[in-house]
C-alpha positions, 0 to 999 in steps of 0.5 A: 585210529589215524586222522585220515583213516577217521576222516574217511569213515566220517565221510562214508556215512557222512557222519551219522548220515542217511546211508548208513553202514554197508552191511547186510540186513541180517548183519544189521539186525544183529547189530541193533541187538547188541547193547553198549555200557559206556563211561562218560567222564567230564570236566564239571563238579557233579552236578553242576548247575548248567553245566553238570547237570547237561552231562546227566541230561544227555547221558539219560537222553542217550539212554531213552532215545536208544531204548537202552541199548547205549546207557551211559554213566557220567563222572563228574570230575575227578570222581573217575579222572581229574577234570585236566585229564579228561582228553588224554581219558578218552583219547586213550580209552579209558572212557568211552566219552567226554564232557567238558571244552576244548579251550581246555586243551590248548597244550594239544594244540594251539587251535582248540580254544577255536572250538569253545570261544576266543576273546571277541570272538563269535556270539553263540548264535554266530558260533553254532552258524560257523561250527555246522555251515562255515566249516568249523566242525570240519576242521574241528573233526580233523583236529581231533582226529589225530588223538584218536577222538570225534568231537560234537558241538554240545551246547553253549553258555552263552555271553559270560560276565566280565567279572567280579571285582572288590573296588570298580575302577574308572579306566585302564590306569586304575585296572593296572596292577591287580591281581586277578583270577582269569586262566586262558587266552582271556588272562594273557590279554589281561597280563598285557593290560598290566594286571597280575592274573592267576589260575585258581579252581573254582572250588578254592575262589572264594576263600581266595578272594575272601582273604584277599589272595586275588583283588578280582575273578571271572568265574562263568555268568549270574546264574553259576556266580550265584550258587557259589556265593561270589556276591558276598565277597565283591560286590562290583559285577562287570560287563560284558564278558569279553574273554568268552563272548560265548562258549561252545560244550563239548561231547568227545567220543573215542574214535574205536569206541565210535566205530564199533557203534551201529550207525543207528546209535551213532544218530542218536549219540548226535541227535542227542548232542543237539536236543540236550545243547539246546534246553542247556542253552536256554535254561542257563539263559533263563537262569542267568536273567533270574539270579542277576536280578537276585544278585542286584536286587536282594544282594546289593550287587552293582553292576558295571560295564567295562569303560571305553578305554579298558574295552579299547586296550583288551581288544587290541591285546586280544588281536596280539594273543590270536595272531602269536597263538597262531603264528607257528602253528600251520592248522591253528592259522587255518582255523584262524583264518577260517573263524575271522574270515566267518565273523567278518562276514556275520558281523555285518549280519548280525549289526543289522539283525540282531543288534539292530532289533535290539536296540528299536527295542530297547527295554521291554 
C-alpha cells in the first residue's frame, strides 16, 4: 500500500475515528461477524520483565475488548523472527503486527530513532505531548507508510539509567579509553568522548563483563538491570540516562492487514495500545523504584551521577550526531525540526512545572 494511498484512508476515518467506514448496515453487521487470527512478532525475550510482558498484556487485551474476534498470539523474539527482522515481517506480511522501537530501525531511515527517544531528548511526558498534539504521530504515520505499516505509540520506559560501570570515574579524562556496551545514537555520542563502544545482545552482557571483554554497559533501568544480575558484576550504577531520556514502545500493523479490519476493530486495536502503554508505564515506574532500592540496599550498588564535565561533552556531541543524522535526509530534517522546536517550547513548561515542584518537594 502506497503512502499517499495510506495516509488517505487514515484521514477518512481519521484514523479510527467517530464515522467509521461508509458502507451499509447490513455490510456492517456482516463485518462485526467476522473473526480475525492475527500473529504478533516482536523484539523482546518471551516475557520480558516490562517489556515482554506489555506485548502478552496487549495481545489479551485486544482479545477481551473485541470479545474475541481479534485474538492475537505473541512471539517473543526469534521464536518466529529474529528480534532485528521484525520490521521487514510486518512490513512484509509475514505477521500481521509488531512489538518492539523504532529506534530499531534506523537503516530504513535516519528519522526513526525520532520515534522512540534521542539523546536528550524529550521526557516521557513531553514525548507523549509531541506524538498526539505536536505532530508527531502525523509524521511518524507518514514515515511508515512508505513500508507499507501504521505504527501506534505503545507506551514508554520511562527515563533510563545511565549505566553500569566497574571502576567510577571523576571526569571525562578518566572516562576516556573504555570499552563500553552502549548500540545506537547514544554509542556514537559516546565514541566522540573517546570511548571504544560495542553492541553486544543482552542475553551475552554479563559474561561480557564478567570476563572483562566490556569495561562498562547500558542496559535499560533497576528493574530490568536486576533481573539479569548486572550488580554482581559492577558495582557502580550512573545517572541519569542520557542516552534515552524516555522511550516510546511501539505497536506496528501491516497496512493491508489494517484495512481489512472493521472500523470497530480498529478502535480497539488503539484503544488497547493506550490503556496497556499506561499500566506498562506505570508498573516499570513502580518496579524501577523497588529494585534500585534492592540493588543499593541489599547488593551494595553505589550509585553515581555522571559529573558536570562528562554530562557538558555528551550534550554537546549529541547535538553533532542529531545535526549529521540529519543533515542529508529531507524527512528526517522535517522530524528534527519538528521534535526540537516542540521541546523548545515544552522545556519552558516543564522547568516551571514539573522540575520546579520537584525541587519545593524536595525528598518526601
Amino acid at each position: 500500500m502506497r503512502r499517499r494511498d495510506l495516509m488517505l484512508g487514515l484521514g477518512a476515518t481519521g484514523l479510527l475515528g467517530a464515522c467509521g467506514r461508509e458502507s451499509g448496515a447490513a455490510d456492517t453487521q456482516a463485518a462485526r461477524g467476522e473473526t480475525f487470527r492475527w500473529h504478533m512478532v516482536t523484539t523482546w525475550p518471551k516475557n520480558f520483565p516490562g517489556l515482554g510482558t506489555a506485548a502478552e498484556a496487549l495481545a489479551e487485551r485486544i482479545g477481551a475488548m473485541s470479545d474475541g474476534r481479534l485474538t492475537v498470539k505473541v512471539y517473543g523474539a526469534s521464536e518466529r523472527v529474529p528480534a532485528m527482522e521484525v520490521f521487514d515481517a510486518v512490513s512484509g506480511g509475514a505477521a500481521q503486527m509488531g512489538h518492539g522501537a523504532a529506534y530499531y530501525w534506523k537503516g530504513k531511515s535516519p528519522a526513526t530513532p525520532f520515534f522512540t527517544t534521542v539523546p536528550f531528548g524529550l521526557a516521557p511526558w513531553e514525548m507523549n505531548a509531541w506524538l498526539h498534539y505536536g505532530g508527531g504521530m502525523e509524521l511518524w504515520r507518514e514515515l511508515y507508510a512508505d513500508f507499507g505499516l501504521v505504527p501506534f505509540d505503545a507506551g514508554n520506559s520511562g527515563v533510563q539509567m545511565g549505566g553500569w560501570f566497574r571502576e567510577p570515574f571523576a571526569d571525562l579524562s578518566e572516562l576516556r579509553g573504555r570499552k563500553m556496551r552502549i548500540p545506537g545514537l547514544g554509542g556514537e555520542v559516546m565514541q566522540r568522548l573517546g570511548v571504544t563502544t560495542v553492541n553486544i545482545p543482552g542475553g551475552e552482557l554479563f559474561t561480557a563483563m564478567q570476563t572483562g571483554v566490556i569495561d562498562a554497559l547500558e542496559w535499560v533501568g533497576p528493574y530490568n538491570d536486576l533481573a539479569f544480575g548486572l550488580h554482581k558484576v559492577a558495582k557502580h550504577y550512573y545517572y541519569p540516562g542520557w542516552h534515552e531520556p524516555g522511550s516510546a514502545v511501539e505497536l506496528i500493523v501491516n497496512a493491508d492487514a489494517w484495512a481489512s479490519l472493521p472500523a470497530d476493530l480498529q478502535a480497539v486495536v488503539e484503544a488497547a495500545c493506550a490503556a496497556t502503554g499506561a499500566r506498562m508505564t506505570a508498573e516499570i515506574g513502580a518496579r524501577n523504584q523497588q529494585a534500585l532500592r534492592t540493588l543499593v540496599d541489599e547488593h551494595g550498588v553505589q550509585l553515581h551521577e555522571f559529573p558536570p564535565d562528562v554530562l557538558d561533552a555528551l550534550r554537546t556531541a549529541s547535538t553533532e550526531v542529531l545535526d549529521e543524522l540529519t543533515a542529508n535526509d529531507a524527512f528526517a530534517r522535517r522530524v528534527y525540526d519538528s521534535y526540537r522546536a516542540f521541546a523548545r517550547e515544552a522545556a519552558a513548561t516543564t522547568r516551571r512545572h514539573e522540575l520546579a515542584y520537584l525541587l519545593a518537594r524536595r525528598d518526601p
